[in-house]
C-alpha positions in Angstrom: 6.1 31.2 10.1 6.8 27.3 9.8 10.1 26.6 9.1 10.7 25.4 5.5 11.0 21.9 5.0 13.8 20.2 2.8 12.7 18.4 -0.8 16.5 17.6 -1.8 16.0 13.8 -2.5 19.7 13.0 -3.6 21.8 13.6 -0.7 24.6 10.6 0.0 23.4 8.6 2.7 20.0 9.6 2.8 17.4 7.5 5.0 14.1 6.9 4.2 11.6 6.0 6.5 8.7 4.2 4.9 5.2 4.1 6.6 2.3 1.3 5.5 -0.7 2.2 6.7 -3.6 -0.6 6.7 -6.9 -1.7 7.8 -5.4 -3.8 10.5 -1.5 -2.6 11.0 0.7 0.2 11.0 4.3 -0.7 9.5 7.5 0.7 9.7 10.7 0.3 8.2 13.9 2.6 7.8 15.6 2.4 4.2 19.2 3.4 2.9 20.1 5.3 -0.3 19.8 2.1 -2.1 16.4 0.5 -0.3 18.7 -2.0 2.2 16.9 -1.7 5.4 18.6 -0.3 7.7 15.9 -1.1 11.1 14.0 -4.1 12.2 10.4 -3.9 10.8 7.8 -2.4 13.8 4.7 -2.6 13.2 1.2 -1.6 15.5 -2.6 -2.7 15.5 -4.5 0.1 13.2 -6.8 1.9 15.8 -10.5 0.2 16.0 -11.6 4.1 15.7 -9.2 4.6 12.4 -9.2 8.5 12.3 -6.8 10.7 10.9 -5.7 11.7 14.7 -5.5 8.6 15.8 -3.0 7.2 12.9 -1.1 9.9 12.8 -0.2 9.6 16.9 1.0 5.8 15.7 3.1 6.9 12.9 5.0 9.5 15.5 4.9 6.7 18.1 6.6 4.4 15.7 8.8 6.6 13.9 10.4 8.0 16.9 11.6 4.0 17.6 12.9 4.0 14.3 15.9 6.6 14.6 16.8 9.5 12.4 15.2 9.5 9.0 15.7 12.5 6.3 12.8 12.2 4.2 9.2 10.0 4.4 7.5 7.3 2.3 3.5 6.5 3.0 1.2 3.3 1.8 -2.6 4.7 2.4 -5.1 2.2 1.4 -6.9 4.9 -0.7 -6.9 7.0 -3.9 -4.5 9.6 -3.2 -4.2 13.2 -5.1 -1.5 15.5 -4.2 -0.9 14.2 -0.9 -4.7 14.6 -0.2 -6.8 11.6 0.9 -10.1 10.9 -1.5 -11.3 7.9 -0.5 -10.4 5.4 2.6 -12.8 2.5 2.7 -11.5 1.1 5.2 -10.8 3.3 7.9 -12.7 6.5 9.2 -14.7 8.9 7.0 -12.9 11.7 8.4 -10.1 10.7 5.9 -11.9 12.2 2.8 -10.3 15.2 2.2 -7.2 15.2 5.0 -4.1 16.5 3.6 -2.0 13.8 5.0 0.9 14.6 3.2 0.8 18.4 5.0 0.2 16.7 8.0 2.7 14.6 8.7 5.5 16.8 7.6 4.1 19.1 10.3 4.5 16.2 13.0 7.6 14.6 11.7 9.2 17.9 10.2 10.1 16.0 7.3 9.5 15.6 3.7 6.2 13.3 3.0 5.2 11.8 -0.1 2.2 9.6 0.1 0.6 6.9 -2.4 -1.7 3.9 -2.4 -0.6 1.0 -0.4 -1.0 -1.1 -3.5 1.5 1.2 -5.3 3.7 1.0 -2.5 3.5 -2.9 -2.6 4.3 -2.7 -6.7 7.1 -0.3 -6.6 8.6 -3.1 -4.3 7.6 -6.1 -6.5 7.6 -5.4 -9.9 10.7 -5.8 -12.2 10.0 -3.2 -14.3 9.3 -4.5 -17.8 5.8 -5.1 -19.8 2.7 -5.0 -17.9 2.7 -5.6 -14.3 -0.6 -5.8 -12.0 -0.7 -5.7 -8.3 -3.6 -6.2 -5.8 -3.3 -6.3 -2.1 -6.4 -8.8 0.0 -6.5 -7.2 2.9 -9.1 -5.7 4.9 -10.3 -4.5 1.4 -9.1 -5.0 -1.9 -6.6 -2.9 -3.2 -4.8 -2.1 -7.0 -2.1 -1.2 -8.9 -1.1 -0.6 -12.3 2.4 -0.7 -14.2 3.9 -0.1 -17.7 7.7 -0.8 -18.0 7.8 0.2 -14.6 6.0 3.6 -14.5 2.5 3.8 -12.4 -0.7 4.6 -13.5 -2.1 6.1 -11.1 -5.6 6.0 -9.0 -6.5 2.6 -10.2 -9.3 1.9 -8.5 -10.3 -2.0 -9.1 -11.9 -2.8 -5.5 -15.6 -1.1 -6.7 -15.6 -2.5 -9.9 -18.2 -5.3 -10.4 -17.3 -8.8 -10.2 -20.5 -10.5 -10.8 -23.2 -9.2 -9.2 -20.6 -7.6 -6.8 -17.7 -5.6 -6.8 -14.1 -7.0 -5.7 -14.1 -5.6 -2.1 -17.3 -7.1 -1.4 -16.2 -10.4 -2.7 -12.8 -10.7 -2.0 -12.2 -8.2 1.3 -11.8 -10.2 4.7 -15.3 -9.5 5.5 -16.4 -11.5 3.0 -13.5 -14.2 3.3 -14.8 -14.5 6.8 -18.5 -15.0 6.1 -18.2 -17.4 2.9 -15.1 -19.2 4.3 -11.7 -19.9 2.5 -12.2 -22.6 0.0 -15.2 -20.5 -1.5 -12.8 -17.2 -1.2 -10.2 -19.3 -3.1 -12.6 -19.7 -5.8 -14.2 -16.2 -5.9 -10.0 -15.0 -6.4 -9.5 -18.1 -8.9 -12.5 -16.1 -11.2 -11.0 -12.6 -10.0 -7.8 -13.4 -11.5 -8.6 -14.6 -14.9 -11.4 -11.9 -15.3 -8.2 -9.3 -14.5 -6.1 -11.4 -17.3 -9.0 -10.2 -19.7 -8.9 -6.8 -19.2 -5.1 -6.0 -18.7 -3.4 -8.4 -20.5 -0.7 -8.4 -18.1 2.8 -10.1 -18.2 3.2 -10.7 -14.4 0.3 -10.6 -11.5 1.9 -9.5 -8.0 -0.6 -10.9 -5.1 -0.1 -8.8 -1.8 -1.6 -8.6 1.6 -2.5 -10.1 4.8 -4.8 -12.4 3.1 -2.2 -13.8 0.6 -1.4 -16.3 2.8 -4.9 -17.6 2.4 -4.6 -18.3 -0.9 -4.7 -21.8 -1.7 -4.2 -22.1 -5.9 -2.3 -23.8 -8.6 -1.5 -19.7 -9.6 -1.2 -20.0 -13.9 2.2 -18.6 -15.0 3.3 -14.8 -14.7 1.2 -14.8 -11.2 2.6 -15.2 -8.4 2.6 -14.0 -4.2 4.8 -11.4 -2.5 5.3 -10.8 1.1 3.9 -8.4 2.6 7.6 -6.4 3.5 7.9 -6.2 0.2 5.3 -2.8 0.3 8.0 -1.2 2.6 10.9 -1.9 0.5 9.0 -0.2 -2.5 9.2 3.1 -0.3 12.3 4.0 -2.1 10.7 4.5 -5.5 8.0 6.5 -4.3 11.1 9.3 -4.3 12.6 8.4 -7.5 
């Protein structure tokens, strides 16, 4: 019989290692109690061949530099239901119904609690009041939701139509790459207006690799965040 694996989430001291997994990198950071990092950021290049195999042998690579940890936080760029992957875009379709929650507490023998990378990068950026949006520009395009600070979950922007096209296939790196980035710029320029329409939010978070693309006047209540900010959001995931 396995042997049972601890859920008590307030212990003193407690360390929290938080995983972000993405098209193109694998990050890794250790967290106190409070969310003050207590390791050096490590990060590896997501396998070409992105299976569930292959991630997970990163993740125990990299989790065995970081030290001892008591309990697990994971980004998956993906709509996530109890632990269990239903869509990955941008990695292998072998993901589609993995229980990567089960999985890794097998291989790390700790507790696992998994989300969307873009919930990850909000719970990190967002201050908690009104109506907060976050989207990642990655490899794909990803999305989060908050009221006063509580997620709505499997928001799912990237397929929705933007034009004649939907986000990921007008704002991913793909299509950054083939349209170049002053015409990127202005397809995110429309993107973040139309998104003003339909959420009325107080505050826009912009995430991801590609955020450092961006070259905008950004209108008020929008603004970018760094891309360690998704790892210090790990906390919250076990709040």
């Amino acid at each position: 019989m396995a042997k049972k694996i601890s859920r008590a989430i307030d212990r003193k001291g407690i360390r929290t290692l938080v995983v972000d997994i993405g098209g193109s990198g694998i990050k890794v950071l250790v967290l106190d109690g409070a969310g003050r990092p207590l390791t050096v950021r490590d990060r590896k290049k997501t396998p070409s061949l992105a299976t569930p195999s292959a991630i997970l042998k990163v993740i125990q690579l990299l989790a065995r530099r970081q030290g001892r940890f008591d309990r697990v936080a994971v980004g998956f760029p993906g709509v996530i239901r109890h632990g269990m992957i239903e869509t990955a875009q941008n990695l292998h379709e072998k993901w589609r119904g993995f229980r990567l929650a089960q999985k890794l507490e097998s291989k790390l023998h700790k507790p696992v609690r998994v989300v969307n990378d873009a919930d990850l990068q909000g719970f990190g950026a967002i201050s908690g009041r009104g109506v907060e949006l976050v989207i990642t520009l990655g490899t794909g395009f990803g999305s989060a939701l908050f009221v006063d600070g509580q997620l709505v979950p499997n928001l799912e922007i990237a397929l929705y139509p933007l034009g004649r096209r939907t986000y990921q296939d007008m704002l991913g790196d793909a299509a950054r790459r083939k349209v170049g980035n002053k015409r990127w710029n202005r397809r995110l320029s429309r993107a973040i207006e139309a998104l003003y329409l339909v959420f009325n939010y107080d505050h826009l978070y912009i995430g991801g690799g590609n955020s450092k693309k961006i070259r905008l006047d950004l209108p008020p209540g929008v603004r970018i965040v760094p891309n360690v900010v998704a790892l210090h959001g790990g906390i919250q995931v076990w709040k």
